[in-house]
PDB file of N, H, CA, C and O in Angstrom:
ATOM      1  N   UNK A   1       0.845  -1.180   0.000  1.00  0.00           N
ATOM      2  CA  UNK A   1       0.000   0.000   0.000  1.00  0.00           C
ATOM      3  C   UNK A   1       0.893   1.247   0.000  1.00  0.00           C
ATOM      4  O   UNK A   1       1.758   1.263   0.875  1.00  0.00           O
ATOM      5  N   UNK A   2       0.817   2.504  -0.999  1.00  0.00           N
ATOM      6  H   UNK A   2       0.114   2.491  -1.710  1.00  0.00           H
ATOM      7  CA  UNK A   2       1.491   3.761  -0.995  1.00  0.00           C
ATOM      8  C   UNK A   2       1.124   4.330  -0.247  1.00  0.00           C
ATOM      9  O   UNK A   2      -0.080   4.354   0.007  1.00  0.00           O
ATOM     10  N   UNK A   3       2.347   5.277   0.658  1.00  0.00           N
ATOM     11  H   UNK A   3       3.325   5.257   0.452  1.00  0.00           H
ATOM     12  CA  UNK A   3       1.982   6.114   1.411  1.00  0.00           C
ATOM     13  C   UNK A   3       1.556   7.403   0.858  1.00  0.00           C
ATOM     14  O   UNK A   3       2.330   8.077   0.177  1.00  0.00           O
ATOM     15  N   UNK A   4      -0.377   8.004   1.283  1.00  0.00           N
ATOM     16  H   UNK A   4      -1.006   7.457   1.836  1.00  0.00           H
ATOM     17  CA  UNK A   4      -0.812   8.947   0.443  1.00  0.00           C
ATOM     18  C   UNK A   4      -0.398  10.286   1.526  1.00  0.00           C
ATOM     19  O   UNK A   4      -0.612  11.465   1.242  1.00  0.00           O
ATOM     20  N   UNK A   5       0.038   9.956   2.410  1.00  0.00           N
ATOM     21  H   UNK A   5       0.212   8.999   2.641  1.00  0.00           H
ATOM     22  CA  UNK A   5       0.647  11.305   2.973  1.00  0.00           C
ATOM     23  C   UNK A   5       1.533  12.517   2.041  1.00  0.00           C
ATOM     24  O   UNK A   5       2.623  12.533   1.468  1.00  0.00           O
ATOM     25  N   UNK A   6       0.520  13.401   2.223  1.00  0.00           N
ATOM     26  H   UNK A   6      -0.366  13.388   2.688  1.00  0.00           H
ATOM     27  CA  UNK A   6       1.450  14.708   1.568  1.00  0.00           C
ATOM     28  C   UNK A   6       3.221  15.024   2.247  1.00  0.00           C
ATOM     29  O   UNK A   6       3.441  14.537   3.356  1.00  0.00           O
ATOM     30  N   UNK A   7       3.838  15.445   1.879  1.00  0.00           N
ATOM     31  H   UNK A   7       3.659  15.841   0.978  1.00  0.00           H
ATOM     32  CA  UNK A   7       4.788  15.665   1.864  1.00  0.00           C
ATOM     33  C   UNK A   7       5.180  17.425   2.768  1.00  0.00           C
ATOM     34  O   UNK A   7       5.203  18.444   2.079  1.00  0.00           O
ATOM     35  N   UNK A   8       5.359  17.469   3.797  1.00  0.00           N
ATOM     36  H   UNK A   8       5.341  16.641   4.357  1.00  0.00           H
ATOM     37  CA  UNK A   8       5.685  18.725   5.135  1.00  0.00           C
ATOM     38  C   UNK A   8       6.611  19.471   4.194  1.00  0.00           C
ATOM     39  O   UNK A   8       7.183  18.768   3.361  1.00  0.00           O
ATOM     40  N   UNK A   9       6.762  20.263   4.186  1.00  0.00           N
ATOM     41  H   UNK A   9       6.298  20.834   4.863  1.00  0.00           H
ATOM     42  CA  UNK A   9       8.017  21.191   3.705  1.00  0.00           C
ATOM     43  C   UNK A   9       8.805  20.944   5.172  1.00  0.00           C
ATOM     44  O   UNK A   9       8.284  20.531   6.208  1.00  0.00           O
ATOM     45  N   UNK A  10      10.538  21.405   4.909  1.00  0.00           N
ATOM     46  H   UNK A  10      10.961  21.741   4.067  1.00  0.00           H
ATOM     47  CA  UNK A  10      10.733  21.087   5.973  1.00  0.00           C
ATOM     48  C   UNK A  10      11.595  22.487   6.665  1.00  0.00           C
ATOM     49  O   UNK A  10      12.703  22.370   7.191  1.00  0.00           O
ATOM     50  N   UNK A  11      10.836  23.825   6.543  1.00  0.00           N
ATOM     51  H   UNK A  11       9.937  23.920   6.116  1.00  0.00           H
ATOM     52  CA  UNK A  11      11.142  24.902   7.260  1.00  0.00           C
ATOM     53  C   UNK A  11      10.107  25.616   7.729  1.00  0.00           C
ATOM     54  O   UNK A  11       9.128  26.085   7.148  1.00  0.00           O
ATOM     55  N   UNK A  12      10.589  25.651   9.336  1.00  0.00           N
ATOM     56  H   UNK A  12      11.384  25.270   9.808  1.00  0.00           H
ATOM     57  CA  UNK A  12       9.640  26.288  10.336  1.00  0.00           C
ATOM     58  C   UNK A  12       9.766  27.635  10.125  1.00  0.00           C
ATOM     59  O   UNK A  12      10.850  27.976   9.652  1.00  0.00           O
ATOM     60  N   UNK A  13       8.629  28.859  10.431  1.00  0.00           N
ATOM     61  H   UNK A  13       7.748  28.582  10.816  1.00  0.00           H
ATOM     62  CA  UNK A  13       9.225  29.994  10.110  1.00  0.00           C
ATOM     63  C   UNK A  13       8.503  30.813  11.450  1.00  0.00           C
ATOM     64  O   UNK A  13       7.719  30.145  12.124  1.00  0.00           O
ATOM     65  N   UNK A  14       8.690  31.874  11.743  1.00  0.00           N
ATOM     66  H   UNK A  14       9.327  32.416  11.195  1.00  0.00           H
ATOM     67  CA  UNK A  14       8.031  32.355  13.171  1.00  0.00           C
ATOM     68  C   UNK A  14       8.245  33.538  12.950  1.00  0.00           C
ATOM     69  O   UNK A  14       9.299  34.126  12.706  1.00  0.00           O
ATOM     70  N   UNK A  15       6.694  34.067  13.086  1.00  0.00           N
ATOM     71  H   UNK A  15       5.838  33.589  13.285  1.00  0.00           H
ATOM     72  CA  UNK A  15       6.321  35.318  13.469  1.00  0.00           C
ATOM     73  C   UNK A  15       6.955  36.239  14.118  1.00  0.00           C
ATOM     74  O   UNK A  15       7.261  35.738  15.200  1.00  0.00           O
ATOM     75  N   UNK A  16       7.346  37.371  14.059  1.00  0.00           N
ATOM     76  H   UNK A  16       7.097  37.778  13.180  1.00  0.00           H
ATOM     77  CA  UNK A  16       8.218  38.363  14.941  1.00  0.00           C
ATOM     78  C   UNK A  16       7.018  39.070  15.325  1.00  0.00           C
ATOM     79  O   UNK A  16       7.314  39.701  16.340  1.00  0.00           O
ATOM     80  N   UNK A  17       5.704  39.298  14.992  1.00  0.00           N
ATOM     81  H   UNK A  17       5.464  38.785  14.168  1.00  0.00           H
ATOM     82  CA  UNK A  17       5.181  39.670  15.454  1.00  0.00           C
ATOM     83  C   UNK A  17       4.259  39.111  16.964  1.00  0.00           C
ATOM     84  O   UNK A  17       4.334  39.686  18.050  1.00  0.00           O
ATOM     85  N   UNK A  18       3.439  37.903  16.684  1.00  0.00           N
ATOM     86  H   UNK A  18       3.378  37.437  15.802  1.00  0.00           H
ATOM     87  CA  UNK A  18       2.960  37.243  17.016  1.00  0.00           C
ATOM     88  C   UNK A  18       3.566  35.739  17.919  1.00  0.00           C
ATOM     89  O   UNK A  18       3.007  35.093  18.805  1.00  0.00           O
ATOM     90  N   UNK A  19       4.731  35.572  17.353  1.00  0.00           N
ATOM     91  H   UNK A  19       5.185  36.097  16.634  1.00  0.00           H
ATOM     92  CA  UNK A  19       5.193  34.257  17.331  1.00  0.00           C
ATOM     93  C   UNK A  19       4.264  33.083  17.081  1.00  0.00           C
ATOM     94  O   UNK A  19       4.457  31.983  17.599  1.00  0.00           O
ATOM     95  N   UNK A  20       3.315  33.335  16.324  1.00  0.00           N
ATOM     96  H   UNK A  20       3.158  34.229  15.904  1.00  0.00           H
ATOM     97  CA  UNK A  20       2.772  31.636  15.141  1.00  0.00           C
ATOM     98  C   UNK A  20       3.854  31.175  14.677  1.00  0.00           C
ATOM     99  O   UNK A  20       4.683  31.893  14.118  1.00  0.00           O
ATOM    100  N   UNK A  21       3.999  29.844  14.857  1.00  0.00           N
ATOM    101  H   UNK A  21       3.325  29.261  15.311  1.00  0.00           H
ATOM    102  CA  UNK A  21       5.075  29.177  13.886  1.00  0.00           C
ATOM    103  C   UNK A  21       4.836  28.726  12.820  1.00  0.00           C
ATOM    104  O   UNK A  21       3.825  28.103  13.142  1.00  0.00           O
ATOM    105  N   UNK A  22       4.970  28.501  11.627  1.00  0.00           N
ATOM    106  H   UNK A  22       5.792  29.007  11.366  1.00  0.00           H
ATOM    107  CA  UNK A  22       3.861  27.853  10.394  1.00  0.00           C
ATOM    108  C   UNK A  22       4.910  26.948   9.791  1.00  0.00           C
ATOM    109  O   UNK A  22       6.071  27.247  10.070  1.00  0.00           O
ATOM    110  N   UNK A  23       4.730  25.979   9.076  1.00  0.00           N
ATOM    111  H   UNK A  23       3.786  25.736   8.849  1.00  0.00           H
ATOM    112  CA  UNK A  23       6.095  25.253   8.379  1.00  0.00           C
ATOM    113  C   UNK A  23       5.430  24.644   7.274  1.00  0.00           C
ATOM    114  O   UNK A  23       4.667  23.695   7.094  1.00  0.00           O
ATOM    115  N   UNK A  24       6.420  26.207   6.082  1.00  0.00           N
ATOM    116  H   UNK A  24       7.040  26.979   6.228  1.00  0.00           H
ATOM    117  CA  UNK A  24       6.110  26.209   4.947  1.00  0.00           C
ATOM    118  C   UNK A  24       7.132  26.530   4.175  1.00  0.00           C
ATOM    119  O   UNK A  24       7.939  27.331   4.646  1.00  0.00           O
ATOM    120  N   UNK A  25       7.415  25.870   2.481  1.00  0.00           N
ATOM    121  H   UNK A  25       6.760  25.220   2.098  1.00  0.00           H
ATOM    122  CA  UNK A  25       8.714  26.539   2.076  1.00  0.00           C
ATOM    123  C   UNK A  25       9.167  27.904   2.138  1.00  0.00           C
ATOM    124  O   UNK A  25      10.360  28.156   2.305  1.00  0.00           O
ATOM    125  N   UNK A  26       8.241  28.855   2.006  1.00  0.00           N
ATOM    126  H   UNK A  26       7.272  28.651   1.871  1.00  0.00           H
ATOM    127  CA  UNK A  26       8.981  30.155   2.155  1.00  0.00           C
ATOM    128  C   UNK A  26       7.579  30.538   2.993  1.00  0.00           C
ATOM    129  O   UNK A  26       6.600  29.807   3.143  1.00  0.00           O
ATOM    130  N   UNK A  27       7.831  32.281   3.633  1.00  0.00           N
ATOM    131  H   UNK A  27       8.627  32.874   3.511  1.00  0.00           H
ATOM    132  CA  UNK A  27       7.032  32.893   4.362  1.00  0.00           C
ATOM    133  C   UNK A  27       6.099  33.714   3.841  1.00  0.00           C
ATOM    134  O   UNK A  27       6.212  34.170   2.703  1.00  0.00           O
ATOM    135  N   UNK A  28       4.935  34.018   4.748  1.00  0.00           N
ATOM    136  H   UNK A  28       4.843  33.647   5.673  1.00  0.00           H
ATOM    137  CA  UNK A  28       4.058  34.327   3.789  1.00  0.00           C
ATOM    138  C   UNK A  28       3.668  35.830   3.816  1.00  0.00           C
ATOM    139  O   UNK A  28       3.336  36.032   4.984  1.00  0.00           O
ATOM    140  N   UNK A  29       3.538  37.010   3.102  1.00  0.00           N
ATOM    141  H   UNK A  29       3.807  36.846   2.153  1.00  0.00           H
ATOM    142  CA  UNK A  29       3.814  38.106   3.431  1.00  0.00           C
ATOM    143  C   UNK A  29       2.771  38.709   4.712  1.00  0.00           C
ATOM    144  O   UNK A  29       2.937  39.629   5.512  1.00  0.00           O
ATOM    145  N   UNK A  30       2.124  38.158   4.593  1.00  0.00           N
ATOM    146  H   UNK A  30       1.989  37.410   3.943  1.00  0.00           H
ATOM    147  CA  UNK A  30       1.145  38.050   6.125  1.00  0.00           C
ATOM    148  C   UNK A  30       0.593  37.361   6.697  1.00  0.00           C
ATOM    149  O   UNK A  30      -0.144  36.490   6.235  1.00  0.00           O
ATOM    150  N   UNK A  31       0.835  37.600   7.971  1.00  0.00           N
ATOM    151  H   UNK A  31       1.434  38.307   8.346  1.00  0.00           H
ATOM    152  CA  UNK A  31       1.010  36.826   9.089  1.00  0.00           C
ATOM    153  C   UNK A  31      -0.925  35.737   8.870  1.00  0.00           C
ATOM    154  O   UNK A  31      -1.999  36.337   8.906  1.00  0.00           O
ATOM    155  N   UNK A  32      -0.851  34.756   8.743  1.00  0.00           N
ATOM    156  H   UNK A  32       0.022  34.268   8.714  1.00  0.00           H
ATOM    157  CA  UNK A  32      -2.051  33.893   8.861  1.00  0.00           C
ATOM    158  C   UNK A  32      -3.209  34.423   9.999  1.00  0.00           C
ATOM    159  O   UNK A  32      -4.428  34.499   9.848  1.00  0.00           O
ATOM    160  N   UNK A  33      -2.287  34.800  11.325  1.00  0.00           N
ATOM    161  H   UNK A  33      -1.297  34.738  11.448  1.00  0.00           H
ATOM    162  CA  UNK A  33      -2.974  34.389  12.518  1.00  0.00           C
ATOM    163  C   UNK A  33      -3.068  36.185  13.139  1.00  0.00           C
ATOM    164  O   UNK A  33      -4.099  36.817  13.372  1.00  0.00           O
ATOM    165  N   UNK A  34      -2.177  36.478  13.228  1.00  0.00           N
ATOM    166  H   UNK A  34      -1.339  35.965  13.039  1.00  0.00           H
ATOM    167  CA  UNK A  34      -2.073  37.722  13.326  1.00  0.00           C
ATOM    168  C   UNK A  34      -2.530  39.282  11.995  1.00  0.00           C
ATOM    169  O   UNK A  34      -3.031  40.346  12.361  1.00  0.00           O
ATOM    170  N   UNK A  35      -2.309  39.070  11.109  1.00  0.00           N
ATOM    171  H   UNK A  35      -1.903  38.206  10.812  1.00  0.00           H
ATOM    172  CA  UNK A  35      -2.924  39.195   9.988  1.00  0.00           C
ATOM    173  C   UNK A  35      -2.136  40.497   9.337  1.00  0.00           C
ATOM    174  O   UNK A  35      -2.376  41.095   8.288  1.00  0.00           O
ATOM    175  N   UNK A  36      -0.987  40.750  10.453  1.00  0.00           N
ATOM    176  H   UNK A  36      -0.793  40.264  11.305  1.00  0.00           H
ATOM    177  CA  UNK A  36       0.120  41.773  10.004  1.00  0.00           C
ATOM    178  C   UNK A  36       1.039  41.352   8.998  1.00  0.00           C
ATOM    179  O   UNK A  36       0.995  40.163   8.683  1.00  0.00           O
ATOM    180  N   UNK A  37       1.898  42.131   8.407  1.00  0.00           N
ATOM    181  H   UNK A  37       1.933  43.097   8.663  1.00  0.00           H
ATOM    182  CA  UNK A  37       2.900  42.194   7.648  1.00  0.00           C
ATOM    183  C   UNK A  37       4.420  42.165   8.756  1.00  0.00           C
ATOM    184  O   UNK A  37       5.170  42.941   9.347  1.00  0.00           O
ATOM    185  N   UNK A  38       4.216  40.748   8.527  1.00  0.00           N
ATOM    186  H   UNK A  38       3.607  40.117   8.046  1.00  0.00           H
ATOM    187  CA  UNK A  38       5.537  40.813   9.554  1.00  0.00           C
ATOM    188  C   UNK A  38       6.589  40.167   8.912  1.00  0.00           C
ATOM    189  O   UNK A  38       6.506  39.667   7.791  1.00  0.00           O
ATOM    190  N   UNK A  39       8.134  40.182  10.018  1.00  0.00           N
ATOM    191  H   UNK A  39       8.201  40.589  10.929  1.00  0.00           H
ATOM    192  CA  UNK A  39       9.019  39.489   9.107  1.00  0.00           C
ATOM    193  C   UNK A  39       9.067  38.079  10.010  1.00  0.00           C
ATOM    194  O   UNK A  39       8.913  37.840  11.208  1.00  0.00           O
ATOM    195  N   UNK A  40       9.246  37.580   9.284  1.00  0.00           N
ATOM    196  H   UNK A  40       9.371  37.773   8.311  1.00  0.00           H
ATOM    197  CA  UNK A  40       9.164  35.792   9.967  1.00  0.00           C
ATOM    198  C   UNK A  40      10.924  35.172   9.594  1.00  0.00           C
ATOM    199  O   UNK A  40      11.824  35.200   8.755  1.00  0.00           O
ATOM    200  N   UNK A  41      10.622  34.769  10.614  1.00  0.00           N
ATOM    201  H   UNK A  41       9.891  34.747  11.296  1.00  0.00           H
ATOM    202  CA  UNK A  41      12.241  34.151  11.506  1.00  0.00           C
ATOM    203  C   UNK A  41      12.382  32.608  11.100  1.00  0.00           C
ATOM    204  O   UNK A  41      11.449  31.854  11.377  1.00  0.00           O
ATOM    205  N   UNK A  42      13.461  32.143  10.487  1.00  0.00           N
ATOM    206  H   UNK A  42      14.219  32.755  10.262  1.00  0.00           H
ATOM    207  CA  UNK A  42      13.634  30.821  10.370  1.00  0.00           C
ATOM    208  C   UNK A  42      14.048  30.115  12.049  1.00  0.00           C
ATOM    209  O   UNK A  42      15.031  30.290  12.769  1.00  0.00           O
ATOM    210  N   UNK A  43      13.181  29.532  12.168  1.00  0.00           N
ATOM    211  H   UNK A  43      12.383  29.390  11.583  1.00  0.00           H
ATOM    212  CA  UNK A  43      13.346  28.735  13.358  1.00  0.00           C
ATOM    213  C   UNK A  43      13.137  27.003  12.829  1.00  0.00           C
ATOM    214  O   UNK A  43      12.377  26.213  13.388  1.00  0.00           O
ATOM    215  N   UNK A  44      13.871  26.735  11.824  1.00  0.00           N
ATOM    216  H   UNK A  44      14.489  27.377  11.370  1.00  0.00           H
ATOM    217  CA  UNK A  44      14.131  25.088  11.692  1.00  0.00           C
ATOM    218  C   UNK A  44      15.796  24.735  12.177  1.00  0.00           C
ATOM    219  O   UNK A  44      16.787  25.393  11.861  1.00  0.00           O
ATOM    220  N   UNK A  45      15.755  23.546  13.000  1.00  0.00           N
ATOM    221  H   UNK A  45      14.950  23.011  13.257  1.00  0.00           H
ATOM    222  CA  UNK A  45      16.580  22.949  13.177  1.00  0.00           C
ATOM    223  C   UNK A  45      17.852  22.902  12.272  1.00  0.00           C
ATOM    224  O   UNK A  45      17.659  22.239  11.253  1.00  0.00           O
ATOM    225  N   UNK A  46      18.812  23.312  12.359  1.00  0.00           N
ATOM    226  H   UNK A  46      18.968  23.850  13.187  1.00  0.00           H
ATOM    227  CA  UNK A  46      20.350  22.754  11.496  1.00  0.00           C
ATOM    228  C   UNK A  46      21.397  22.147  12.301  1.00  0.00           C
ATOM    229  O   UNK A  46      22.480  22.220  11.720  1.00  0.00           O
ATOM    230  N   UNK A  47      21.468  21.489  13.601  1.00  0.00           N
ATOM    231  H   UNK A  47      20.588  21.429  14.074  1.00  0.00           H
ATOM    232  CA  UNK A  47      22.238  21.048  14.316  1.00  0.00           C
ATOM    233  C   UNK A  47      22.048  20.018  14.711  1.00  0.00           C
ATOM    234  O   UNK A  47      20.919  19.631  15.014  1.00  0.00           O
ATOM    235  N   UNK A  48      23.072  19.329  14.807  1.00  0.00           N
ATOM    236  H   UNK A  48      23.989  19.643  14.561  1.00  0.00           H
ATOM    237  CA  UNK A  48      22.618  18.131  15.382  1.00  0.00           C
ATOM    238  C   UNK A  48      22.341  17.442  16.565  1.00  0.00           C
ATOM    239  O   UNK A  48      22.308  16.216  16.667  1.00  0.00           O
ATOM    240  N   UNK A  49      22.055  18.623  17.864  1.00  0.00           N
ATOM    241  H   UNK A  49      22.083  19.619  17.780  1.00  0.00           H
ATOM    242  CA  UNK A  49      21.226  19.166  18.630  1.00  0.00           C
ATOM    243  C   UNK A  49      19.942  18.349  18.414  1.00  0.00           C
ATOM    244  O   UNK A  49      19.274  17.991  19.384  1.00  0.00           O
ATOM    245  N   UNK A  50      19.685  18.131  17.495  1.00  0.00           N
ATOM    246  H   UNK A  50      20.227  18.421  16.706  1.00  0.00           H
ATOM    247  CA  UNK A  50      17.911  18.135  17.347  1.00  0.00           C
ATOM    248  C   UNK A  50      17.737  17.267  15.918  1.00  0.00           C
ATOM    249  O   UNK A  50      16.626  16.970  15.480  1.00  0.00           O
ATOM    250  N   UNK A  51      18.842  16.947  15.337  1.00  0.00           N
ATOM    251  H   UNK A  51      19.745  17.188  15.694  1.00  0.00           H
ATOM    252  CA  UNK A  51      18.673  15.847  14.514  1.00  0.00           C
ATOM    253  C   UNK A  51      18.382  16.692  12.671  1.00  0.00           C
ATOM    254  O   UNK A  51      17.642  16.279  11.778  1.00  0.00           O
ATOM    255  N   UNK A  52      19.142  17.733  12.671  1.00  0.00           N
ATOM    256  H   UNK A  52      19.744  18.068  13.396  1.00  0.00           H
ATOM    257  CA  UNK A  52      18.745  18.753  11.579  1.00  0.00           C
ATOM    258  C   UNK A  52      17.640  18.796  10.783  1.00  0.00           C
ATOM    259  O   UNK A  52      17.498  19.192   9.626  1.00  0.00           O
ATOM    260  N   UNK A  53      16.310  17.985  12.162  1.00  0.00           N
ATOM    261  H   UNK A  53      16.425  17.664  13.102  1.00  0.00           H
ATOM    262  CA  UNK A  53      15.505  18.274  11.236  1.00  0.00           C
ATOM    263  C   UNK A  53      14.212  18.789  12.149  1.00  0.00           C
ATOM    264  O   UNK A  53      14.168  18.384  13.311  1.00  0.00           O
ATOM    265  N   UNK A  54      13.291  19.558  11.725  1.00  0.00           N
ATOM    266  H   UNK A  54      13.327  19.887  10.782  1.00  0.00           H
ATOM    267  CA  UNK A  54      12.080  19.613  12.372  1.00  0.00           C
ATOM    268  C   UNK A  54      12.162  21.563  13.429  1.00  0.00           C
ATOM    269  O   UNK A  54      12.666  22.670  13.239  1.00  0.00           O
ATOM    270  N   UNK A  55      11.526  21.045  14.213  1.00  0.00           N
ATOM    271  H   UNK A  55      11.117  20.146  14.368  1.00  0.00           H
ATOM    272  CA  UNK A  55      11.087  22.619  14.971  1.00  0.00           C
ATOM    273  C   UNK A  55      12.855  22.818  15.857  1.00  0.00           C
ATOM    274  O   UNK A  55      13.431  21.890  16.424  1.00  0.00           O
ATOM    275  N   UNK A  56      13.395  24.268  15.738  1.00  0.00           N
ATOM    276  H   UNK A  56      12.927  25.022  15.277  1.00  0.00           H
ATOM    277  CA  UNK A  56      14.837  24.008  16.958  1.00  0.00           C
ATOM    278  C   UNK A  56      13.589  24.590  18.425  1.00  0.00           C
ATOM    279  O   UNK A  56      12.820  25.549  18.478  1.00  0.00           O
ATOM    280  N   UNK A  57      13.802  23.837  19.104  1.00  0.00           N
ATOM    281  H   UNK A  57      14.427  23.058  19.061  1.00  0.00           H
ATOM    282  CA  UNK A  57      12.963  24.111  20.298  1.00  0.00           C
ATOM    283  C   UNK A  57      13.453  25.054  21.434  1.00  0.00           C
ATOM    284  O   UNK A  57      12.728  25.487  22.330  1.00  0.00           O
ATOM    285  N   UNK A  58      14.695  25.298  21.291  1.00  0.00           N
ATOM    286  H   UNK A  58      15.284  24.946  20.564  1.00  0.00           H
ATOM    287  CA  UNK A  58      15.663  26.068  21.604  1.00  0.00           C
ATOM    288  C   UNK A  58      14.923  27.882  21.151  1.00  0.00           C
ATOM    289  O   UNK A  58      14.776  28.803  21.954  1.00  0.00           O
ATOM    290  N   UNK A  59      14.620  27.899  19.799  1.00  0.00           N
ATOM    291  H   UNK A  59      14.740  27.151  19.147  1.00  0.00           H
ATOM    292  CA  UNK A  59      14.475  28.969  19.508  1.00  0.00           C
ATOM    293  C   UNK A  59      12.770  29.197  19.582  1.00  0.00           C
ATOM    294  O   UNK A  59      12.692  30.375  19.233  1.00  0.00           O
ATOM    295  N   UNK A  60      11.722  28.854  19.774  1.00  0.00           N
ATOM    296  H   UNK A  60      11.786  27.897  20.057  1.00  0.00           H
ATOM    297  CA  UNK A  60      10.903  28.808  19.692  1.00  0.00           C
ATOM    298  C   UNK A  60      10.313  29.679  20.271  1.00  0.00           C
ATOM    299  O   UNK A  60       9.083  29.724  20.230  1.00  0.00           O
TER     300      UNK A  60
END
């Protein structure tokens, strides 16, 4: 049986306004949740801390 699971992008990005985290290939010029024009912060994992992959929980 194929797995019909869609496929996650794999970068977290975070609100400077709000802090929503959303994890999408790039950011979106406004904020989903907050509904401002904010700049959004890469907060995905690159260390191996945390296995270079997924949310850095560190920065969250």
């Amino acid at each position: 049986m194929a797995d019909t699971k869609p496929l996650l992008p794999d970068t977290f990005w975070k609100c400077s306004n709000c802090g929503n985290t959303i994890q999408v290939d790039r950011p979106p010029q406004t904020c989903p949740v907050c509904g401002q024009q904010c700049q959004f912060i890469n907060v995905t994992c690159y260390t191996p801390d945390c296995g270079f992959t997924g949310l850095d929980q560190r920065l969250k």
